[in-house]
C-alpha positions in Angstrom: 7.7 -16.2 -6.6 9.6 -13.2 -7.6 9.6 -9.6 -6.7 11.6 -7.1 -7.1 11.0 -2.9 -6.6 11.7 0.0 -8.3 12.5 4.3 -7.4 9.8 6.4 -9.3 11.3 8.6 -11.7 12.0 12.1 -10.0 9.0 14.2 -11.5 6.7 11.6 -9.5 9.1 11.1 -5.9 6.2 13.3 -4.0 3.2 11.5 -5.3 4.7 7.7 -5.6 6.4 5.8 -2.8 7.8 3.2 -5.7 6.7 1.2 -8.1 6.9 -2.9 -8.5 7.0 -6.2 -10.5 5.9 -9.5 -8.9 5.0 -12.6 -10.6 3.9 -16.2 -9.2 2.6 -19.7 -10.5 -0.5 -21.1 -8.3 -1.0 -23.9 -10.3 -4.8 -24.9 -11.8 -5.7 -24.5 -8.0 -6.9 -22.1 -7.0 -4.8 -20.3 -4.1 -5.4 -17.7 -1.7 -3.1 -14.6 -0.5 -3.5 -12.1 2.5 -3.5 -8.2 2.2 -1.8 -6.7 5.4 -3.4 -3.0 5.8 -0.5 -0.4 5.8 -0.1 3.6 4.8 -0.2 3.4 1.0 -2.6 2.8 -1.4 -1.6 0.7 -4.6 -3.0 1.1 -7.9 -2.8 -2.8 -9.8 -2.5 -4.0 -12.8 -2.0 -7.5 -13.7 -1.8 -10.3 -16.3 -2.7 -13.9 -16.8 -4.1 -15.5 -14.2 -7.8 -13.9 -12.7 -7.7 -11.9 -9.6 -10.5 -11.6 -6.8 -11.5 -10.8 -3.9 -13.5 -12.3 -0.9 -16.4 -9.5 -0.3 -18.9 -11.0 2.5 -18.5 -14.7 1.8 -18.9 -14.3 -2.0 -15.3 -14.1 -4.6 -15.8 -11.0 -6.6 -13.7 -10.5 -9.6 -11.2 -8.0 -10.1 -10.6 -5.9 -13.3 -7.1 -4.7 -14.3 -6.6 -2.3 -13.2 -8.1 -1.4 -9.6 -7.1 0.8 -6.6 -6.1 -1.1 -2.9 -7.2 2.2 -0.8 -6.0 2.0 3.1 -7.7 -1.1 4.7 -8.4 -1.5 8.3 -8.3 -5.0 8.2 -6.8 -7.6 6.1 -8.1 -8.5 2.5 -7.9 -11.7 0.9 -7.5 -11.9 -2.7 -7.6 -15.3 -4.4 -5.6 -16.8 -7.8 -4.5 -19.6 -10.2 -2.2 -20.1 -12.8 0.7 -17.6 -13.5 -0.4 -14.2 -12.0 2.1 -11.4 -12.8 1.7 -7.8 -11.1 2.7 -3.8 -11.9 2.2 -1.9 -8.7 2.2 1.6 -8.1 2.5 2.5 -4.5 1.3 5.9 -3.8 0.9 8.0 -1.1 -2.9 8.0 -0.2 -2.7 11.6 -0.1 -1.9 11.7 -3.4 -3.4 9.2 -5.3 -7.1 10.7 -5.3 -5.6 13.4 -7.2 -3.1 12.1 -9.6 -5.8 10.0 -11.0 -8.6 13.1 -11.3 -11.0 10.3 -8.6 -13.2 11.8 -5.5 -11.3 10.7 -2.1 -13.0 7.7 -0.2 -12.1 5.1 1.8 -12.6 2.2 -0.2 -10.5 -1.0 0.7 -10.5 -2.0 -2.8 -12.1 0.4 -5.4 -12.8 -0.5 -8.9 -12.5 2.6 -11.0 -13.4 4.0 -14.7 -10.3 6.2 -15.6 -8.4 6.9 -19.2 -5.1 4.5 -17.2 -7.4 1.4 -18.0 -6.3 1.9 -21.9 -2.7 1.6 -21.2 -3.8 -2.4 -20.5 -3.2 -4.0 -23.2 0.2 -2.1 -24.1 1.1 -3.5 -21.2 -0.7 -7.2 -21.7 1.6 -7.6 -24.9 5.0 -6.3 -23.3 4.4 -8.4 -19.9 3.4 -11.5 -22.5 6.8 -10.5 -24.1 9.0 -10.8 -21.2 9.6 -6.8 -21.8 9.1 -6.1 -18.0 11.5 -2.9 -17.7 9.7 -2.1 -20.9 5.8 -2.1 -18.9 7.2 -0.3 -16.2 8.5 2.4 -19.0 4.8 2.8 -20.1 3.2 3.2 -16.6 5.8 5.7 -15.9 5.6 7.9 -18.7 1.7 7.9 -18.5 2.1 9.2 -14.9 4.3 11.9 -15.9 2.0 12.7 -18.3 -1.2 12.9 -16.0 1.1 14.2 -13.4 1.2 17.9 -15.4 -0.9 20.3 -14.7 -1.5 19.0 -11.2 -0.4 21.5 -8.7 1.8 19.3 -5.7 0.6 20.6 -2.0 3.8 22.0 -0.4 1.6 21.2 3.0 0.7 17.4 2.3 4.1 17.2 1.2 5.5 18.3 4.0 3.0 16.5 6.6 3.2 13.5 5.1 7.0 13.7 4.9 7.1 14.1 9.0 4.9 11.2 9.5 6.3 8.9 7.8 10.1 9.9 9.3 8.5 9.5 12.4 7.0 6.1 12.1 3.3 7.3 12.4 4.2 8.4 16.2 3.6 12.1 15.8 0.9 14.0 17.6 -1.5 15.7 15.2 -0.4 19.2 16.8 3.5 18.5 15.5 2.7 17.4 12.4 0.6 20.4 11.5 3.5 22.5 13.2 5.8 20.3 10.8 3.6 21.5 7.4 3.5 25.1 8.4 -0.1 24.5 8.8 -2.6 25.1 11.6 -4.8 21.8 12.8 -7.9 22.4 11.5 -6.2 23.6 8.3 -4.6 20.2 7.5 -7.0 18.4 8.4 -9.4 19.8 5.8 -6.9 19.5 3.1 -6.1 16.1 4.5 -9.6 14.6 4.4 -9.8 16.3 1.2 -7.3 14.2 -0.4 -7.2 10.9 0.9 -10.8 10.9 2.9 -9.1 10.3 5.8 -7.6 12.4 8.9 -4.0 12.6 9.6 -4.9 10.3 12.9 -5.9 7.7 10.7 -3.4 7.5 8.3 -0.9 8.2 11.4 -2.4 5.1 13.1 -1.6 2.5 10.1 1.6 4.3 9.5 2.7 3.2 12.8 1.3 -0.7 12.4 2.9 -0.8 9.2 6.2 -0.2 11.2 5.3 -3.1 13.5 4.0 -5.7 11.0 7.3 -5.0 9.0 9.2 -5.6 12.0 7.7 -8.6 13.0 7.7 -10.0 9.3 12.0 -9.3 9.2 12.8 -9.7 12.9 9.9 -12.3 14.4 11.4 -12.8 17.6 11.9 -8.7 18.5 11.2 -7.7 21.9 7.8 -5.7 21.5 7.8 -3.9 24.8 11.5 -1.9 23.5 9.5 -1.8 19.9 6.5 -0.2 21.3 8.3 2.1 23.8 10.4 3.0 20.1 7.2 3.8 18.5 5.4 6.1 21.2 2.7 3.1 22.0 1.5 3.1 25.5 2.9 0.1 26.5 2.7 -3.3 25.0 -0.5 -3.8 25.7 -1.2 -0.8 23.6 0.6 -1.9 20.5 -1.0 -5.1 21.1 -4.8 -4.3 20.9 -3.8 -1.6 17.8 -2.3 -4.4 16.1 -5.0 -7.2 16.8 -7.4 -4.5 15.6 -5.4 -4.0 11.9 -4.8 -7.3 11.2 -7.2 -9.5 13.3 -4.1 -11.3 14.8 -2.1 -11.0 17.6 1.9 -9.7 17.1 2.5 -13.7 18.6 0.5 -15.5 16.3 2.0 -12.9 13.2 5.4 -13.5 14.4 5.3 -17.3 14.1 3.5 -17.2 10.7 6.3 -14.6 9.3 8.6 -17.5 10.6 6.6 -20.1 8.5 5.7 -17.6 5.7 9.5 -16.9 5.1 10.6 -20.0 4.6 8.3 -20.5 1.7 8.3 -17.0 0.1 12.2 -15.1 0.9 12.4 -12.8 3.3 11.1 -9.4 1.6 7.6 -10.1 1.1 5.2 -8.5 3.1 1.4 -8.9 2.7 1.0 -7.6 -1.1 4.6 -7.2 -1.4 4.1 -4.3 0.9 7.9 -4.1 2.3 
């Protein structure tokens, strides 16, 4: 497997978190992957081999592209043969409105949008080899949709604060932090990603943790929790069970496993 990330362009460093290229070989059969909830959302586009998704016991497939919204608990997507990937990671309270889309909080949303023609540009470059060449095309069309689209100063700035602090700021700060009363953000908030600054704040903070664990399995989780405002460890422990249906023990040893097979940067959907 390989993956590798890349900066967005200036114009699109408040609406994108980054955008990357990851391509693997499951063989004729077929193989399954896990999708670790976090605080992005990813828009996907992908070649060669099919893509779906388990949805109550049944596969559902997957067009190219789709939308990964915030999850509360872990997808699994399943593949064969040689898949390759063009992510955009976005911040969810951006996303809604960069691609013109009603807010929601879909785990995985499949979507009608004018994006879906850029497809098969991007079939024949990927089929080419021309990766840096793709990830040209997906730029410029965001730059392009990006015009005309007034950026929020006050989700910039909120969701600037949150993220620096790990997800561990009080909804009061972060409001304080965006020059914005509490009920003001919150509106805007819910407006734009369909979700409160609490919830996004909450998988901010597991993100921090499941990254953690994935790089450094054997860290001492009553420091880490202390580090990230959690109660105690209990407290991280039942917020983590409830994101990724695991325990931080039982994650730790399979980051230990997982690495050995796949390097040491990959992180759910390459989420590192």
């Amino acid at each position: 497997m390989y993956h590798q990330e890349f900066a967005p362009p200036e114009a699109l460093q408040n609406t994108i978190k980054c955008f990357w290229y990851n391509k693997r070989d499951s063989g004729e059969l077929q193989a399954n992957f896990e999708v670790q909830p976090d605080g992005y959302a990813e828009i996907i586009f992908y070649f060669g081999g099919a893509l779906s998704i388990s949805n109550n016991g049944k596969l559902q497939s997957l067009p190219s592209p789709f939308m990964m919204g915030l999850l509360n608990q872990p997808a699994v997507f399943y593949t064969k043969n040689r898949l390759e990937i063009i992510g955009i990671r976005c911040f969810p309270w951006t996303v809604f409105d960069l691609l013109g889309l009603q807010p929601g909080k879909d785990g995985v949303r499949i979507f009608e949008h004018p994006i879906a023609k850029i497809q098969s540009t991007l079939d024949k470059l990927i089929q080419a080899g021309k990766v840096d060449d793709a990830l040209d095309a997906v730029k410029q069309y965001l730059q392009d949709a990006q015009k005309g689209i007034p950026n929020s100063s006050m989700l910039f700035k909120a969701g600037f604060a949150m993220r620096q602090a790990k997800g561990a700021m009080p909804v009061s700060q972060v409001a304080a932090a965006a020059h914005a009363t509490v009920r003001t953000l919150e509106r805007n908030f819910k407006q734009s990603s369909g979700y409160s600054v609490k919830d996004v704040s909450g998988l901010i903070r597991f993100e921090q943790v499941r990254n953690q664990l994935w790089h450094y399995p054997d860290t001492n989780l009553a420091g880490f929790a202390h580090e990230l405002g959690y109660t105690d460890q209990s407290h991280l422990s039942r917020e983590f069970k409830r994101y990724s249906g695991t325990t931080p023990a039982a994650f730790a040893r399979n980051a230990k496993k997982g690495k050995q097979a796949v390097g040491n940067n990959f992180v759910a959907f390459i989420q590192a």
